[in-house]
N, CA, C and O atoms as a DFTB+ gen file, in Angstrom:
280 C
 N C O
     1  1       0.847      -1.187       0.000
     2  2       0.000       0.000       0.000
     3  2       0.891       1.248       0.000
     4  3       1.866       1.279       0.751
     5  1       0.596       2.296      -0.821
     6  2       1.060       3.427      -0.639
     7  2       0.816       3.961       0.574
     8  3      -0.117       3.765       1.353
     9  1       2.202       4.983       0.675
    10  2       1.953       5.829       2.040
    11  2       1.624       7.178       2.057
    12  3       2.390       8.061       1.671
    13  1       0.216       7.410       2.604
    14  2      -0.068       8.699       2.398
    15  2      -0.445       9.043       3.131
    16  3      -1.322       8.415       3.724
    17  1       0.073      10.517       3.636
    18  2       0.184      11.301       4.920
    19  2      -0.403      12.599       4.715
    20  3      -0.520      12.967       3.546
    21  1      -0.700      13.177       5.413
    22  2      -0.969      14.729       5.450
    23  2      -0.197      15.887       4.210
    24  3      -0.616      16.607       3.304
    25  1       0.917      15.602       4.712
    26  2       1.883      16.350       3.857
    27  2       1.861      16.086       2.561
    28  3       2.012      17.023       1.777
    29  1       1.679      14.836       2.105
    30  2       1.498      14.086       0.879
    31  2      -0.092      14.822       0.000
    32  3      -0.419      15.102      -1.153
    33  1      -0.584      14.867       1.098
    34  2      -2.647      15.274       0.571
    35  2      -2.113      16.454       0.240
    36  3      -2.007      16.743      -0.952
    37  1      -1.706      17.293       1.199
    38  2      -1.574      19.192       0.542
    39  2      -0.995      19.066      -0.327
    40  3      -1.575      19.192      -1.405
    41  1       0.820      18.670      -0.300
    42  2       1.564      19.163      -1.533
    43  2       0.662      18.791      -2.599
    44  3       0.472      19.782      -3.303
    45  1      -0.205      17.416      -3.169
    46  2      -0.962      17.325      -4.240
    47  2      -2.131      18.342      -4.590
    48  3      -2.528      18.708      -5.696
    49  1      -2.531      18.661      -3.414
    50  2      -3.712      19.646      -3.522
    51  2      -3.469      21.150      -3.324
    52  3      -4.355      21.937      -2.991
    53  1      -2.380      21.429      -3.524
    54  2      -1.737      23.008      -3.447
    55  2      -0.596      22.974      -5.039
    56  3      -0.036      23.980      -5.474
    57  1      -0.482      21.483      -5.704
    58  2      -0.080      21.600      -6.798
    59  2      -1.151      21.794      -8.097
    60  3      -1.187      22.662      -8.969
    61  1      -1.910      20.746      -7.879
    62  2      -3.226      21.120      -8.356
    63  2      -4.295      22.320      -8.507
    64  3      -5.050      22.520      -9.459
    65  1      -4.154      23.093      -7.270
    66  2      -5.038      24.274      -7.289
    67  2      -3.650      25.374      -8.138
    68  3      -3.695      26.236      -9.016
    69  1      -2.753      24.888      -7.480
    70  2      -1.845      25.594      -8.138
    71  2      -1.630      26.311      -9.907
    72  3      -1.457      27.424     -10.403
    73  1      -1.748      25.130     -10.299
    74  2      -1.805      24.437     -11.692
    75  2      -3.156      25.355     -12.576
    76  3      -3.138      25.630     -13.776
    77  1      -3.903      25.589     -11.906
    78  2      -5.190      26.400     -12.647
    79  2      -5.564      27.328     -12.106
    80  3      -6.248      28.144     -12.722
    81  1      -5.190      27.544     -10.563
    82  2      -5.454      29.582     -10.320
    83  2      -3.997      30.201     -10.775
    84  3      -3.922      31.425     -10.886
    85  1      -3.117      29.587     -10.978
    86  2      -2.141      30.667     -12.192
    87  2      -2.331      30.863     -13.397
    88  3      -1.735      31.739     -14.023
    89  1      -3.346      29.931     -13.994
    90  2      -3.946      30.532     -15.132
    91  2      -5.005      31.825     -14.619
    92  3      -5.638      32.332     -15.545
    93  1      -5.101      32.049     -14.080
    94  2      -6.301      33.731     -13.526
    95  2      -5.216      34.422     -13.157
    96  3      -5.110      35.530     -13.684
    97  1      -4.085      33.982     -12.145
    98  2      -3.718      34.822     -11.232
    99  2      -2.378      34.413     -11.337
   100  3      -2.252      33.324     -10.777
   101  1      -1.382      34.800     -11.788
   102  2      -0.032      34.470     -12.151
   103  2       1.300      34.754     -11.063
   104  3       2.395      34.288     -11.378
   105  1       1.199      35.302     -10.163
   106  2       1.538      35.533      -9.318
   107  2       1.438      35.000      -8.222
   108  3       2.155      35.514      -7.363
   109  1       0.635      33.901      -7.803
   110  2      -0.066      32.991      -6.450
   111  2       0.888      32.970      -6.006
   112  3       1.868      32.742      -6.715
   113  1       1.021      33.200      -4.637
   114  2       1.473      32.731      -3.949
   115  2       0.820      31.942      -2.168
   116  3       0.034      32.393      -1.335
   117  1       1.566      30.724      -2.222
   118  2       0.822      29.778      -1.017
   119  2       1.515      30.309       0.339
   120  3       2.607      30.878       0.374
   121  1       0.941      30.112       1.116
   122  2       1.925      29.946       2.794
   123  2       2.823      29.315       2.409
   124  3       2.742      28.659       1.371
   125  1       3.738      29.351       3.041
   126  2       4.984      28.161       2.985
   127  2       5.436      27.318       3.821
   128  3       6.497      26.712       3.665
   129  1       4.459      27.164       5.065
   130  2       4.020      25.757       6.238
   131  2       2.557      26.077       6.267
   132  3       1.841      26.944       5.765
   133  1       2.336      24.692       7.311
   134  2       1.323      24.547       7.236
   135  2       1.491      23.800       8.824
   136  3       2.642      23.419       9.041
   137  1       0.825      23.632       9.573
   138  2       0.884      23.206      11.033
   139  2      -0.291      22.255      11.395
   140  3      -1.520      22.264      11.459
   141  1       0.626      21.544      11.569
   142  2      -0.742      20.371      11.691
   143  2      -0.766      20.121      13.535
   144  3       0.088      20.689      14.215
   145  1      -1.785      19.262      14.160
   146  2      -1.977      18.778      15.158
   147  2      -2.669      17.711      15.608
   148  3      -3.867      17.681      15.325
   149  1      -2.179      16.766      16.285
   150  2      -2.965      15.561      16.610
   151  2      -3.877      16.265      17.966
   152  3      -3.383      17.167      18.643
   153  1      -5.008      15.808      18.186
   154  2      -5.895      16.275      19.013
   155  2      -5.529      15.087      20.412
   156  3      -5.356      13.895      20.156
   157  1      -5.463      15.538      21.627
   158  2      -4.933      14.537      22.867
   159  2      -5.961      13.843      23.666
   160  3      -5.995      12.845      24.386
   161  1      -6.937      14.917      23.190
   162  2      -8.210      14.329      24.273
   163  2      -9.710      14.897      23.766
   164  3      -9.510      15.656      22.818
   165  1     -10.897      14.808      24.020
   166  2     -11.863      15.664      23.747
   167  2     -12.410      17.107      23.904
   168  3     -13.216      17.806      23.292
   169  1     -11.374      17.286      25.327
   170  2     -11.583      19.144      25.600
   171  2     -10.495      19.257      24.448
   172  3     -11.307      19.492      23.553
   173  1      -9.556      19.264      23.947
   174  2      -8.777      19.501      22.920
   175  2      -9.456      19.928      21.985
   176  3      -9.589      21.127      21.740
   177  1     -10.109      18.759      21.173
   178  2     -10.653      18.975      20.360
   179  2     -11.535      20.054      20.107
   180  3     -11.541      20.795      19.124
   181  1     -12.333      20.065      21.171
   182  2     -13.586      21.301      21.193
   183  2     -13.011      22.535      21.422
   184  3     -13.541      23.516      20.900
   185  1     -11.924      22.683      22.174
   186  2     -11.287      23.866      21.842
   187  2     -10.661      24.722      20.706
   188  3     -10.513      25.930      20.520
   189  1     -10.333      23.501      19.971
   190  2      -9.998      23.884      18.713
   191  2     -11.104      24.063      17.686
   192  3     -11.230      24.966      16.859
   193  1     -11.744      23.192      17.877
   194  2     -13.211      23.238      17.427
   195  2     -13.913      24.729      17.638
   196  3     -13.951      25.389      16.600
   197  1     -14.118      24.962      18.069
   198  2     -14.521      26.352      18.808
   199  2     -14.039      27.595      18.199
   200  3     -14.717      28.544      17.805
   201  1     -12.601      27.430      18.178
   202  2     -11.698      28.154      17.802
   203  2     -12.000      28.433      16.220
   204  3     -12.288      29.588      15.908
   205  1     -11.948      27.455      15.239
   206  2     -12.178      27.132      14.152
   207  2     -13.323      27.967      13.940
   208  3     -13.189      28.982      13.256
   209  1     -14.812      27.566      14.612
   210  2     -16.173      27.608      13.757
   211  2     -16.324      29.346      14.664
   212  3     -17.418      29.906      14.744
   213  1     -15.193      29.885      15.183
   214  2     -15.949      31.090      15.956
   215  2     -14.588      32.326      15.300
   216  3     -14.681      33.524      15.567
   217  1     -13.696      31.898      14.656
   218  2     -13.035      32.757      13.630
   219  2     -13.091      33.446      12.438
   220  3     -12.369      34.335      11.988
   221  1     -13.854      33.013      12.094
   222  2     -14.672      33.736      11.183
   223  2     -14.995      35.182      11.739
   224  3     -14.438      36.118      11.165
   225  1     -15.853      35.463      12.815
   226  2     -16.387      36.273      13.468
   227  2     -15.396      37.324      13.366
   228  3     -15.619      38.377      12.769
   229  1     -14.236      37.032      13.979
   230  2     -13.402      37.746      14.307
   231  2     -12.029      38.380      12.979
   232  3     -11.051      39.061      13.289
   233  1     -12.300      38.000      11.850
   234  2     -11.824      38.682      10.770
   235  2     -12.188      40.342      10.130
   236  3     -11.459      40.899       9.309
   237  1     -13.614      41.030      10.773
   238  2     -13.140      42.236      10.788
   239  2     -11.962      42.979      11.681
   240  3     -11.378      43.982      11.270
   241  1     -11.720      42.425      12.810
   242  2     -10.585      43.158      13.578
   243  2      -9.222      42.463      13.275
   244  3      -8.213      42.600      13.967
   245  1      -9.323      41.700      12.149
   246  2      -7.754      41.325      11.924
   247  2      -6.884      42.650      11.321
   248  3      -7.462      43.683      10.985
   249  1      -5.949      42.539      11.263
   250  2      -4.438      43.789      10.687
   251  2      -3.977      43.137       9.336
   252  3      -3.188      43.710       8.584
   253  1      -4.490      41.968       9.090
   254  2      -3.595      41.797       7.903
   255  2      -4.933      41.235       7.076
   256  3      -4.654      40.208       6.456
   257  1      -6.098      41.595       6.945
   258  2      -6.864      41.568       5.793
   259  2      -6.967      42.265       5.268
   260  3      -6.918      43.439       5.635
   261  1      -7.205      41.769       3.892
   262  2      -7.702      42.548       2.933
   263  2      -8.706      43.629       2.642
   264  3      -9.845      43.165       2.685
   265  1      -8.671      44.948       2.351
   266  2     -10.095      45.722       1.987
   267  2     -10.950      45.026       0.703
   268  3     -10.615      44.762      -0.451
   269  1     -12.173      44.859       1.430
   270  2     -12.886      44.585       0.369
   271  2     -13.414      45.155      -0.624
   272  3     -14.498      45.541      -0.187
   273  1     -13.311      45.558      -2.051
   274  2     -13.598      46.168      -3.003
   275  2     -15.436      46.054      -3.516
   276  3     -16.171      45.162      -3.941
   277  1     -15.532      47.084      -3.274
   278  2     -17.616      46.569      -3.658
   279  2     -17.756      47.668      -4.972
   280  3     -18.821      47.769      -5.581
């Protein structure tokens, strides 16, 4: 069986997206890590969990977004 890991899924799927938003956008550029985490227990999880589905919210007071053009 092949071995396929995390790292293995992105690089394919950041070559791929790659591959056809530089046809729009020629310039892309990706992050250059990516941080993964194994979860230890269930408060873990939900913390991160939490974290995740309640960030959104909090992207008007970020410093490094974008203005949105309307």
């Amino acid at each position: 069986m092949i071995n396929i890991n995390i790292s293995r899924v992105i690089r394919w799927y950041k070559g791929v997206c790659s591959y056809y938003m530089r046809k729009i956008h020629a310039d892309l550029e990706w992050q250059s890590r990516f941080y993964n985490h194994i979860f230890r227990d269930d408060a873990e999880y939900r913390r991160i969990d939490n974290y995740i589905n309640n960030n959104p919210a909090n992207w008007i007071n970020d410093n490094f977004r974008l203005p949105i053009n309307k």
